[in-house]
Structure formats: C-alpha cells, structure tokens
MMTF fields as JSON, N, C-alpha, C and O atoms, coordinates in Angstrom:
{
  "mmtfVersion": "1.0.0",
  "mmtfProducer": "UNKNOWN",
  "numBonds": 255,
  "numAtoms": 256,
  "numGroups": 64,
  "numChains": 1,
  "numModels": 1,
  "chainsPerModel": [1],
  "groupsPerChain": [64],
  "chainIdList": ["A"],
  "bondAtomList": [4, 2, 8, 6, 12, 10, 16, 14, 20, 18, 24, 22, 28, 26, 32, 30, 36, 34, 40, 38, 44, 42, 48, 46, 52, 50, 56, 54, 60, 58, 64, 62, 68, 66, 72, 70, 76, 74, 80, 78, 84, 82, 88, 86, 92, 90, 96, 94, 100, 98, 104, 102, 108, 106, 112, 110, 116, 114, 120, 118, 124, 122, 128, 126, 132, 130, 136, 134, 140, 138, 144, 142, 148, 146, 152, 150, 156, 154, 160, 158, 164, 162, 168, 166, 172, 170, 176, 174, 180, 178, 184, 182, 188, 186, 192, 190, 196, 194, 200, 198, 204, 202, 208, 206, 212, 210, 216, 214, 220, 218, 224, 222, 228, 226, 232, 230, 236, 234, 240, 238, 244, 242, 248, 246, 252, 250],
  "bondOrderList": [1, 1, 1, 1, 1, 1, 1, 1, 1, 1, 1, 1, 1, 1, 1, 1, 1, 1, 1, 1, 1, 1, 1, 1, 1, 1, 1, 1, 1, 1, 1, 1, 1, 1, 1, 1, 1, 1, 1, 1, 1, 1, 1, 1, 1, 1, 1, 1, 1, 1, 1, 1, 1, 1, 1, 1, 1, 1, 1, 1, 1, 1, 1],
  "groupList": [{"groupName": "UNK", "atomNameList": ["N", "CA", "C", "O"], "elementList": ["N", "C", "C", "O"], "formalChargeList": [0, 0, 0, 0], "bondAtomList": [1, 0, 2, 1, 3, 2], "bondOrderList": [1, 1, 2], "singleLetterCode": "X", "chemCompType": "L-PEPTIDE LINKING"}],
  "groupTypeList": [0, 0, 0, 0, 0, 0, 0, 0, 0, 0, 0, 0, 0, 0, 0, 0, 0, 0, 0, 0, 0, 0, 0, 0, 0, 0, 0, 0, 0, 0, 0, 0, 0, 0, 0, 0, 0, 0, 0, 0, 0, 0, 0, 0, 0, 0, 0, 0, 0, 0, 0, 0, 0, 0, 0, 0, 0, 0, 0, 0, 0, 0, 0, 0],
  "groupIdList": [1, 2, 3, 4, 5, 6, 7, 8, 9, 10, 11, 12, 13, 14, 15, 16, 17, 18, 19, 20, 21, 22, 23, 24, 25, 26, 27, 28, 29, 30, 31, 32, 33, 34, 35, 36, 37, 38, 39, 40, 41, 42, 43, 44, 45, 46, 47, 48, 49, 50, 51, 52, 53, 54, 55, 56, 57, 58, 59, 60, 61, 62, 63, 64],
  "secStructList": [7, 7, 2, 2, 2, 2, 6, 6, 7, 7, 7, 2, 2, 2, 2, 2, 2, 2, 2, 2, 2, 2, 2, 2, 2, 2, 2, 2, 2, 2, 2, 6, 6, 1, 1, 7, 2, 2, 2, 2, 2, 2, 2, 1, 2, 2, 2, 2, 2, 2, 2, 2, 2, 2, 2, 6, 6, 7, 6, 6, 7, 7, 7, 7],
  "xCoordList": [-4.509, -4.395, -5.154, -4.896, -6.269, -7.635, -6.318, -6.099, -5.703, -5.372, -3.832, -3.431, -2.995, -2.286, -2.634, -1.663, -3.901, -4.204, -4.567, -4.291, -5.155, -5.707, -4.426, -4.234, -3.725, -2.075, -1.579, -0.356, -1.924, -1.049, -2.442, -2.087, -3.556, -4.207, -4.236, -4.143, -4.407, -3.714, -4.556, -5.693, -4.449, -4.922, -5.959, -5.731, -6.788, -7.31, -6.391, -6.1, -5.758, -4.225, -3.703, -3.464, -2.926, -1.867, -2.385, -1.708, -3.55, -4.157, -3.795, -3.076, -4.001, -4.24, -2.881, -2.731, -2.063, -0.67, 0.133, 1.072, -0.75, -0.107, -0.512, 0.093, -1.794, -2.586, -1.97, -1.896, -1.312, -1.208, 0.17, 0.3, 1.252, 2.378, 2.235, 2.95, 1.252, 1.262, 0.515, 1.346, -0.291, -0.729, 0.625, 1.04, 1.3, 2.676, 3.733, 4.634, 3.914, 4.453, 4.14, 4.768, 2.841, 1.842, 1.888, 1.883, 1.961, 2.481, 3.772, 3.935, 4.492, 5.909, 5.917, 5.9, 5.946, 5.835, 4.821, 5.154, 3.664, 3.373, 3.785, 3.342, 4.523, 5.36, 6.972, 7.597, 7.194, 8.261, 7.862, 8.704, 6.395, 6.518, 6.193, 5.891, 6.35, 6.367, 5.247, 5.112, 4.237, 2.91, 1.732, 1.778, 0.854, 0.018, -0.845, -0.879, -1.46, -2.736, -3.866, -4.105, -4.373, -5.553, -4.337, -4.89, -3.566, -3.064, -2.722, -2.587, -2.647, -2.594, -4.077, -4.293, -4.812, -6.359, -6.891, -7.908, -5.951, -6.846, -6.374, -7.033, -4.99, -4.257, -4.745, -5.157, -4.886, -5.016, -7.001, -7.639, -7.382, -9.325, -9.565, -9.459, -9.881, -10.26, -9.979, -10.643, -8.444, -7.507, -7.269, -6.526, -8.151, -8.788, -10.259, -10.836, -10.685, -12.009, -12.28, -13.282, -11.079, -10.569, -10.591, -11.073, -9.603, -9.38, -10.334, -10.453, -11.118, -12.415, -12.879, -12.816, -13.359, -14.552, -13.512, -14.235, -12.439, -12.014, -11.785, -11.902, -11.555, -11.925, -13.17, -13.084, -14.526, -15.445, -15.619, -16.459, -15.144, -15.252, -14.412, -14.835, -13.4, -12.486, -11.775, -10.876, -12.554, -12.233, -10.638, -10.135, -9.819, -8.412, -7.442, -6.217, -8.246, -7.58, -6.908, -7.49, -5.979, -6.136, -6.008, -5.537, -6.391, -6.498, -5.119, -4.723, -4.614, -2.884, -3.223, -2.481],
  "yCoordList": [2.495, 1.654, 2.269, 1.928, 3.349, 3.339, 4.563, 4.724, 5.164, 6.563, 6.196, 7.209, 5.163, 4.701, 4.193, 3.996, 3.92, 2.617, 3.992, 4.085, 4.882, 6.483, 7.078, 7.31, 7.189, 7.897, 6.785, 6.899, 5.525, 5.001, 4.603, 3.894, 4.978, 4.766, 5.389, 6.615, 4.543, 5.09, 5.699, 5.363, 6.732, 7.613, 6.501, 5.291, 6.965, 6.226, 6.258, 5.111, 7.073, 7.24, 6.732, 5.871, 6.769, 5.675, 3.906, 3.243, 3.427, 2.557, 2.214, 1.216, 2.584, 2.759, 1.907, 0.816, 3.056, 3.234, 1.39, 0.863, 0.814, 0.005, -1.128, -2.133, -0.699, -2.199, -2.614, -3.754, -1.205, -1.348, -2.155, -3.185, -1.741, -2.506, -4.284, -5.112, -4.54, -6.061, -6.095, -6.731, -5.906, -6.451, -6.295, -7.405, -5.334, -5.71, -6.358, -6.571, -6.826, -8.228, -9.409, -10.23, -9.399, -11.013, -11.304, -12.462, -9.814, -10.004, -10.538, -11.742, -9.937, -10.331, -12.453, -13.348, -12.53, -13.586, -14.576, -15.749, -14.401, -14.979, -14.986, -15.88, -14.176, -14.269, -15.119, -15.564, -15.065, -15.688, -17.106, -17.683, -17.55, -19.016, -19.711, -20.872, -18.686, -18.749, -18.937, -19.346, -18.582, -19.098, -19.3, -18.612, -20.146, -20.871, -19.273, -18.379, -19.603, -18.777, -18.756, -17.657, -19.536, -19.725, -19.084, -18.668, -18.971, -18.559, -16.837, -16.022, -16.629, -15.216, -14.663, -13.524, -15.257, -14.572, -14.857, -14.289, -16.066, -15.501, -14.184, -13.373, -14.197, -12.806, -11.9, -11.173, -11.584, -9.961, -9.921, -8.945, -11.033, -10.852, -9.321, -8.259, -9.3, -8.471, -7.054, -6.017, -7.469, -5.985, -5.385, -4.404, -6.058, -5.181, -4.635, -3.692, -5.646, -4.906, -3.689, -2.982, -3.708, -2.824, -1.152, -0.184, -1.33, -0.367, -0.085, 1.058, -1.008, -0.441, 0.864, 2.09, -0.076, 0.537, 1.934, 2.69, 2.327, 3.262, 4.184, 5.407, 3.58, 4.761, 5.238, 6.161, 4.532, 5.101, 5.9, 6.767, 5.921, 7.01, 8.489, 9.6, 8.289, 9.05, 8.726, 7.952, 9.588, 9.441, 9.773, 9.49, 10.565, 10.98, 9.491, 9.457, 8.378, 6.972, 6.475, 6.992, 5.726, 5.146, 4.055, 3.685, 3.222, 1.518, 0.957, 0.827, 0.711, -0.334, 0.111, -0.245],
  "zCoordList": [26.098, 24.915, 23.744, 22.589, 24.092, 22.784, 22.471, 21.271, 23.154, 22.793, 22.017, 21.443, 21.874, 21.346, 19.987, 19.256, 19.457, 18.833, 17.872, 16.676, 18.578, 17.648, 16.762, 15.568, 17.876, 16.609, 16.142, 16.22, 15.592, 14.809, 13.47, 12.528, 13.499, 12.573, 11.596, 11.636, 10.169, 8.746, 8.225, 8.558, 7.299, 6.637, 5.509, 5.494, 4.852, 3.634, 2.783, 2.444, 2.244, 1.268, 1.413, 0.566, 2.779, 3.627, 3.155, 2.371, 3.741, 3.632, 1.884, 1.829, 0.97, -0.142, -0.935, -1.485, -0.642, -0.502, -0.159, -0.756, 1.058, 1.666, 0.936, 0.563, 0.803, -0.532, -1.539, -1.999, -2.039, -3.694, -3.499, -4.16, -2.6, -2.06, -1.846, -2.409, -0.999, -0.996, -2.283, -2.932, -2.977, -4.069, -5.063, -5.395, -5.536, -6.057, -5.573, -6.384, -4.203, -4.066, -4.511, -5.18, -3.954, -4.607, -5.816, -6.233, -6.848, -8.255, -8.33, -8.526, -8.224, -8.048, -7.742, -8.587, -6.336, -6.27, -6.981, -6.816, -7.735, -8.449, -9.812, -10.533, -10.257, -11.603, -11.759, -12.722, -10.433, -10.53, -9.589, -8.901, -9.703, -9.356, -7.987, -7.707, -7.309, -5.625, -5.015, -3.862, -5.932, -5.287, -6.506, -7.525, -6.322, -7.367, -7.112, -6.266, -8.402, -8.928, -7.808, -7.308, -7.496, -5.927, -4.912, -3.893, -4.885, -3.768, -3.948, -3.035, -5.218, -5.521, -5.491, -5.077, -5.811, -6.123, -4.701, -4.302, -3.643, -2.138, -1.446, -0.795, -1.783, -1.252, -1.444, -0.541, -2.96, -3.355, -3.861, -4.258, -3.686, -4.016, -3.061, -3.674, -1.581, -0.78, -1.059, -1.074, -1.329, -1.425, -2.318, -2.279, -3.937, -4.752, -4.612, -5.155, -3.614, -3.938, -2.608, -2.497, -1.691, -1.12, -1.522, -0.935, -3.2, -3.849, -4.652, -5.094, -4.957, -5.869, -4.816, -4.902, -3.816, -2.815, -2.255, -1.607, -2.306, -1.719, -3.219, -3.292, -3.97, -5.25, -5.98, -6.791, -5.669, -5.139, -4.282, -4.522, -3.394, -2.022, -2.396, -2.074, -2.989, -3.009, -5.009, -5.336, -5.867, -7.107, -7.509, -8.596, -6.173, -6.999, -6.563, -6.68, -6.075, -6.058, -7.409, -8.363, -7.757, -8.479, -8.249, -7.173, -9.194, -8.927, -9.511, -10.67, -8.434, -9.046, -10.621, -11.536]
}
C-alpha cells in the first residue's frame, strides 16, 4: 500500500496546478450564483494560503 500511495504522489507544481483549478471553479460557481460568499471564502481560504506558502518556497509560483 506505502509503495502505491509513493507513485501517485503530486509534484509541488502538480499540487499547484490542481489548486489554482478548484480555486477557478469556486470562482466560476460563485459568479454565476451557485454558492454564497461564506461558502466561497470556506472553499478557497486554505487553498490560497496554500499558494502563498508554496510561492514562498518556490518563487517561479505564481499566485492564480
């Protein structure tokens, strides 16, 4: 199982990559109505400060 769980783990880029994706859904669906404001800022709070803290680590990040 540990040796399965090893080849499917994401790159920091990858990771990055995958954030910026649900955070431009959550946009999406909060522009067109689908979900209240508290419900957008519980989604995407973490998973900017996700991208802060990984563009600190790694300056060729960019932030959405």
């Amino acid at each position: 199982m540990d040796k399965m769980y090893k080849n499917d783990e994401l790159s920091l880029d990858e990771l990055v990559q995958v954030t910026k994706d649900f955070i431009k859904l959550a946009d999406r669906l909060y522009s067109k109505g689908k979900i209240t404001e508290a419900e957008y800022d519980e989604l995407t709070f973490v998973k900017k400060d996700f991208l802060t803290q990984a563009a600190a680590e790694k300056p060729n990040i960019e932030f959405c």
